[in-house]
C-alpha positions in Angstrom: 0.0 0.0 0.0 1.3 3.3 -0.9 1.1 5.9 1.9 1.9 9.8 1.4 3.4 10.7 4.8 4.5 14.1 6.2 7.7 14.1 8.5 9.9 16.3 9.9 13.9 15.4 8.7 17.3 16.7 8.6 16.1 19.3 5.7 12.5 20.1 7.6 9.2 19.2 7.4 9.0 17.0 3.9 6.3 14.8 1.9 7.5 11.3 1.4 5.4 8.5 -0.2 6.4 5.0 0.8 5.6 1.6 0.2 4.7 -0.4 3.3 1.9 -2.8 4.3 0.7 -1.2 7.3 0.8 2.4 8.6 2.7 1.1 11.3 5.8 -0.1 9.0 5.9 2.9 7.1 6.7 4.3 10.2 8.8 2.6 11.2 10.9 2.8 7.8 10.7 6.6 8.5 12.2 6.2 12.1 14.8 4.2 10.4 15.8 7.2 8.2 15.2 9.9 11.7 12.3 10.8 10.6 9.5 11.9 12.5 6.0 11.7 11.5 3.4 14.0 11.5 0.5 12.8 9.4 0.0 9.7 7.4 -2.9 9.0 4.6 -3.4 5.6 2.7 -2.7 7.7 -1.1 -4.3 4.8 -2.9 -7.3 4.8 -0.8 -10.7 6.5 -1.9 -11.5 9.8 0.2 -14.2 8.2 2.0 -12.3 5.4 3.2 -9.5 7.8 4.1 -11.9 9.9 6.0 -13.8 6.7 7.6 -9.9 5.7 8.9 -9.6 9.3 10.7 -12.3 9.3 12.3 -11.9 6.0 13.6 -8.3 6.5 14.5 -7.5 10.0 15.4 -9.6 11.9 17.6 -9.6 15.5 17.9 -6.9 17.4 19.4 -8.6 18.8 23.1 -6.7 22.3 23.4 -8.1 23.1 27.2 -7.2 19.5 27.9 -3.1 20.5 26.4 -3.2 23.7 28.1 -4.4 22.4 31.8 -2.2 19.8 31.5 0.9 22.0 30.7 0.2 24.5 33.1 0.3 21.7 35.2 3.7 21.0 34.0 5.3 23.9 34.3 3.7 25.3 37.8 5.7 21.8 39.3 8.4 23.3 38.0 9.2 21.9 34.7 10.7 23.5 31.9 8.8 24.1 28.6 10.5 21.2 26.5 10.5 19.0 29.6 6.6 19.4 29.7 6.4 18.3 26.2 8.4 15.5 26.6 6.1 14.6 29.4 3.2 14.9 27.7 4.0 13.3 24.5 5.3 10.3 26.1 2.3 9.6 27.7 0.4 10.3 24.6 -1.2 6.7 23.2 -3.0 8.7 20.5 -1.3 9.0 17.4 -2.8 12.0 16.0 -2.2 13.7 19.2 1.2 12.3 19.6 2.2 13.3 16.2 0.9 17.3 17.2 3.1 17.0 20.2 6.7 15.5 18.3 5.9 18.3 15.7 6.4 21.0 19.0 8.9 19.2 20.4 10.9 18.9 16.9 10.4 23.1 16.3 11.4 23.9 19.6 15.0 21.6 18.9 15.2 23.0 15.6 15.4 26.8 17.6 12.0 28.2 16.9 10.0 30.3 20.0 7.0 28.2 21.3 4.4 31.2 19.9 5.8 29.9 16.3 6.1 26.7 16.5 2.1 26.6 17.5 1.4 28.7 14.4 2.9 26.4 12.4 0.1 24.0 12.8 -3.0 26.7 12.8 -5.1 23.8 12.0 -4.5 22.8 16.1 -3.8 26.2 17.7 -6.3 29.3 17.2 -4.5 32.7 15.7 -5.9 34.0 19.3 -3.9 31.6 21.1 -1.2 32.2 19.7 -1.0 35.2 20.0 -1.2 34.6 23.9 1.3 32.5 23.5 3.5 35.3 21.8 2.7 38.0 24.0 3.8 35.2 27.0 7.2 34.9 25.8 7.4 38.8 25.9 6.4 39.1 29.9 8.1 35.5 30.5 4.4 34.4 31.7 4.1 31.3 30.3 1.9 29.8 32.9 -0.3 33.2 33.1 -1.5 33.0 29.5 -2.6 29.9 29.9 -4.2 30.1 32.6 -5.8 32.9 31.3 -6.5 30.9 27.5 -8.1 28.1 30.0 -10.6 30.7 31.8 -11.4 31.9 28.2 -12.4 28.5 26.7 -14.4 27.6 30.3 -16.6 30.7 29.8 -17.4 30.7 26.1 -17.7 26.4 26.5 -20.1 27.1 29.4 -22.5 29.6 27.1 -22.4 27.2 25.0 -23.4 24.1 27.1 -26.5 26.2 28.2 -27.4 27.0 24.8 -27.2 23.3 23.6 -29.2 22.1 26.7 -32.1 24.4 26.0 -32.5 23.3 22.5 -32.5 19.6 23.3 -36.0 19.5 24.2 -37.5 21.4 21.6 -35.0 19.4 19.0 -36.6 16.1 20.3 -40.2 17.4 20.4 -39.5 18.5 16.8 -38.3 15.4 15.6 -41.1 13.1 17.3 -43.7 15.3 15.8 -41.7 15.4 12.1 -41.4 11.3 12.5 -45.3 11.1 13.6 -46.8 13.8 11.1 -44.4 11.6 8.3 -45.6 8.2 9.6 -49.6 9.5 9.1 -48.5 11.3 5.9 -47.1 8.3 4.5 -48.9 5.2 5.8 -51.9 6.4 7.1 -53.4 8.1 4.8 -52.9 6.6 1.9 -54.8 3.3 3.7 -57.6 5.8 4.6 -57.5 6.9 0.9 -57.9 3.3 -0.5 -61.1 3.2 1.9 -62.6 6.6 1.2 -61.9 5.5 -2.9 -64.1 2.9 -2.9 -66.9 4.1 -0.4 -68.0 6.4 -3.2 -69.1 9.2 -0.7 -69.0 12.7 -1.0 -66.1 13.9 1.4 -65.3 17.5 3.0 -62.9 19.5 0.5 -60.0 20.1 3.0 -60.4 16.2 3.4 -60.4 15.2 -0.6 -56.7 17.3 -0.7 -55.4 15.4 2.3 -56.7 12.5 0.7 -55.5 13.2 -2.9 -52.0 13.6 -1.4 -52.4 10.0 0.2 -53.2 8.5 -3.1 -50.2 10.6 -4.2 -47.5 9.5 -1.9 -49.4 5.5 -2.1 -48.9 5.2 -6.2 -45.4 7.3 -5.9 -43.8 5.5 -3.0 -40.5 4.3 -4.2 -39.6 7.3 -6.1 -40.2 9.3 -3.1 -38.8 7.4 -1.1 -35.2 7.7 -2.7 -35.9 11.4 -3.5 -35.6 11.7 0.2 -32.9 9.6 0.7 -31.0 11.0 -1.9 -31.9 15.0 -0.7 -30.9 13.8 3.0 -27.6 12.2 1.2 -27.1 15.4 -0.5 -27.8 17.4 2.8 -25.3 15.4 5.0 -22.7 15.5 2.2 -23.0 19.3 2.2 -23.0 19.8 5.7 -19.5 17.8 5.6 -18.3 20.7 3.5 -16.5 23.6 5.2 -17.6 26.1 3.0 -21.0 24.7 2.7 -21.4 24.8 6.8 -19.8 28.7 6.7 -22.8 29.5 4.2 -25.5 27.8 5.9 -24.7 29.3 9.5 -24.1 32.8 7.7 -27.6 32.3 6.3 -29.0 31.1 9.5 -27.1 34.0 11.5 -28.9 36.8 8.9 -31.9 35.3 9.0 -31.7 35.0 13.1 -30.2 38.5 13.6 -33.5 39.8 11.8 -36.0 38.8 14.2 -36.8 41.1 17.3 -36.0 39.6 20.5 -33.6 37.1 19.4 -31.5 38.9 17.1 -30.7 41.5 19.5 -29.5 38.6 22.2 -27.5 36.7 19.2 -25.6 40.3 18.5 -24.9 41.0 22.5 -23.6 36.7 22.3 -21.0 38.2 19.3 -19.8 41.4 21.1 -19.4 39.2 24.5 -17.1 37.5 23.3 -15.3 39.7 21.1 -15.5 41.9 24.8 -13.6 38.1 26.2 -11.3 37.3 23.7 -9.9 41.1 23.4 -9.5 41.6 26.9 -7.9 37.9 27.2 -5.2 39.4 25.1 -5.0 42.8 26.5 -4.5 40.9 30.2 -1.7 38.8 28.7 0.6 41.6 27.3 -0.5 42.1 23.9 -1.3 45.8 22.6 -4.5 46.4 21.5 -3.6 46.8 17.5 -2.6 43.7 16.9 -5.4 42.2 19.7 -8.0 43.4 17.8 -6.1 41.5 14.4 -6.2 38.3 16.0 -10.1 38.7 17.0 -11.2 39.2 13.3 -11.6 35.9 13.2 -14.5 35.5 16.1 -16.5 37.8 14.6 -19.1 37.4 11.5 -18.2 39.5 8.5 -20.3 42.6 9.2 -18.6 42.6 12.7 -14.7 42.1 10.8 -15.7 45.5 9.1 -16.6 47.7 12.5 -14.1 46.1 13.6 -11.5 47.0 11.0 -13.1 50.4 11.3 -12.0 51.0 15.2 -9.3 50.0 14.9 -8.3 52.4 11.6 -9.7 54.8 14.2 -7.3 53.4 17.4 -4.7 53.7 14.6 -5.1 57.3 14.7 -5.0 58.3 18.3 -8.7 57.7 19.1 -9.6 56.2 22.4 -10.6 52.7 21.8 -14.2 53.5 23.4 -14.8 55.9 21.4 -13.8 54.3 18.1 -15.8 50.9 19.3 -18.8 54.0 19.9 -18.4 54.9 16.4 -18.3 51.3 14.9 -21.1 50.2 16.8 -19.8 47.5 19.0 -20.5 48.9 22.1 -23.0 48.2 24.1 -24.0 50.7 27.0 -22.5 48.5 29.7 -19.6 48.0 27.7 -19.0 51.4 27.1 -18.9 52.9 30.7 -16.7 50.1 31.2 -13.9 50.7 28.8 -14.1 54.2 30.0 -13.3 53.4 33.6 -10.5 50.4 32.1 -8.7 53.6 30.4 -8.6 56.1 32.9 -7.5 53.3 35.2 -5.1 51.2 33.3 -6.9 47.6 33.2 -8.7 47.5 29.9 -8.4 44.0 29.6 -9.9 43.5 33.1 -13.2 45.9 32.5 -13.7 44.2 28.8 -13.5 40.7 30.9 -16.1 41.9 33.0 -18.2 43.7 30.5 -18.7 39.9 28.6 -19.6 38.1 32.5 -22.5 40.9 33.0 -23.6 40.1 29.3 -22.8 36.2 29.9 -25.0 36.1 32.9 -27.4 38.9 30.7 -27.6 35.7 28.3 -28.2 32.8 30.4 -31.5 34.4 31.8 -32.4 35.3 28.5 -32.2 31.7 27.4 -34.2 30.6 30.5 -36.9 32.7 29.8 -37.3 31.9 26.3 -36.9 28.4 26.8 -39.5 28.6 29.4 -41.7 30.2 27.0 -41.3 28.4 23.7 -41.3 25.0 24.6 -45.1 24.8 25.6 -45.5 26.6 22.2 -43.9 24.6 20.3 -45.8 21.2 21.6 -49.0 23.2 20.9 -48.2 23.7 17.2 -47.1 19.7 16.8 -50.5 19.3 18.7 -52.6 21.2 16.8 -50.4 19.6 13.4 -50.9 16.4 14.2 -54.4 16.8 15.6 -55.4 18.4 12.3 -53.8 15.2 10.5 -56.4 12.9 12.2 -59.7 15.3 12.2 -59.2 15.6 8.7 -58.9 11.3 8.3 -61.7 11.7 10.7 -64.2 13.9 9.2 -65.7 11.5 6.3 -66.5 8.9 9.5 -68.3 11.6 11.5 -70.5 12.8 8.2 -71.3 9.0 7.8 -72.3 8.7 11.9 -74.4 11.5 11.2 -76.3 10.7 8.2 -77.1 7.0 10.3 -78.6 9.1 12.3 
């Protein structure tokens, strides 16, 4: 089997394409030859079976889990290669193991730890990095990360409330999709058989439920792989980066439009622009080249206020008044900054501008959870309920005319 293989040599990081019969003997030829792996891929292998095998194989890369565990490391009193050493020895994952021999093979080669982590920006943030880069200014290694580890446990914890509110509503939605389907497709195309042959007159909002029962009955296999094929088509898209970017830009737009929740989905964005900036600010970095490595939190309309104060930071403006002018203030977060630049700890008031509009978020959540779920059962109610009084109606008009 042919296996493309990227490794770091006597020359650098290479691509070498080896003959072997298992990944495990490839490298093992490479360690032969001192080199040291850092991805491997089957290059005879179709894509999906090269995808199936990473998935199975390597698991993600936790980055709170590296960073806890090296602050760890060095607060005992270990030096920064030691701590890698550490940890990639006890590493039993390969993918993670090759992440941590690519570290430990830039810092030998001489590089700073800020760029050896940017060499692999598919593993480490830009924002991280950067705390990473202003650490080695302050030598406060063990700060930034402490500080990167507080960031993640905030915007994680957001996150974990957000996901617990909609697991209710996603299950009630998808009981009441899989019933109203089940009636849609089995149901009443039986009742439709019986109604056919009856020879009654039925109610007209009846006949079209009907008529779309004797539809779905005579059209059954053809519909049954256009929805395979559209959820096939949907799950293949999904897997796509840029198709995922598009569909949660869409989503975001058409969020950010209506009333209530659009205005809580913009305070989310400016929190934790508010965190990530003043994450940065604590660790030593100036607020120019802060506000660089945040461009990449925000949405796109945000990148260009953004961009904006800081053409208008650029220029000697205070950076509440600039964030004022671009619109990424809110009036908490304004009064705020003011009182961080008269005092000196911008970083600290931004931090504590996003935990007011953190906690600001949380009840907003409750409440609308609170709120929505009872609506949305009584629209799957009334859904399915309308479902079976239509099926229904032809049997009450025949009670009656017993009568």
């Amino acid at each position: 089997m042919n296996f493309a293989i990227r490794a770091i040599g006597p020359n650098g990081v290479e691509t070498l394409h080896i003959e072997a019969a298992s990944q495990e003997e490839a490298c093992r030829h490479l360690a032969a030859r001192d080199f040291r792996p850092l991805s491997v891929k089957a290059a005879d292998q179709p894509a999906w079976q090269q995808w199936i095998a990473r998935s199975a194989s390597q698991p993600a890369f936790d980055l709170p889990l590296f960073s806890q565990e090296l602050l760890a490391l060095l607060e005992a009193g270990l030096t920064l290669t030691e701590s890698l050493a550490a940890l990639h020895e006890k590493e039993r994952r390969p993918s993670v193991a090759n992440v941590l021999a690519a570290l430990r093979g830039r810092l030998a080669e001489g590089q700073r730890f800020a760029a050896a982590l940017a060499a692999q920006p598919e593993i480490f943030p830009p924002l991280y990095c950067g705390l990473m880069r202003a650490a080695e200014r302050t030598a406060s290694l063990d700060n930034s990360l402490a500080r990167y580890i507080e960031y993640r446990s905030r915007i994680d914890q957001v996150r974990r409330h957000v996901t617990q509110a909609m697991i209710y509503p996603a299950i009630l939605c998808g009981v009441g999709m899989l019933v109203s389907l089940f009636l849609l497709g089995y149901v009443v195309p039986s009742f439709s058989s019986v109604y056919q042959s009856s020879g009654r007159d039925i109610p007209f909002a009846s006949q079209l439920l009907l008529q779309w029962g004797r539809f779905v009955a005579d059209n059954a296999r053809t519909l049954g792989g256009l929805g395979l094929f559209v959820g096939a088509a949907m799950i293949w898209l999904i897997r796509k980066p840029q198709s995922r970017r598009a569909l949660s830009a869409g989503l975001s737009g058409l969020l950010l439009r209506l009333p209530k929740i659009g205005e809580q989905l913009r305070t989310f964005e400016l929190a934790r622009l508010y965190l990530a900036l003043g994450t940065l600010l604590e660790g030593g970095l100036p607020i120019l080249p802060a506000l660089e490595l945040c461009d990449g939190l925000v949405s796109a309309r945000t990148q260009l206020a953004l961009q904006q104060a800081a053409r208008r930071i650029g220029e000697g403006q205070p950076a509440s008044s600039a964030f004022e002018e671009a619109g990424l203030c809110t009036p908490v977060a304004l009064r705020l900054m003011r009182v961080g630049e008269r005092t000196g700890q911008q970083g600290d008031m931004l931090a504590r501008a996003a935990r007011f509009h953190d906690g600001e978020i949380e009840r907003f959540i409750a409440r609308f959870t609170r709120s929505f779920e009872p609506l949305l059962m009584a629209a799957i109610g009334i859904v399915i309920g309308g479902i079976v009084v239509l099926l229904y109606m032809p049997i009450f008009d025949l009670a009656g005319s017993f009568q």
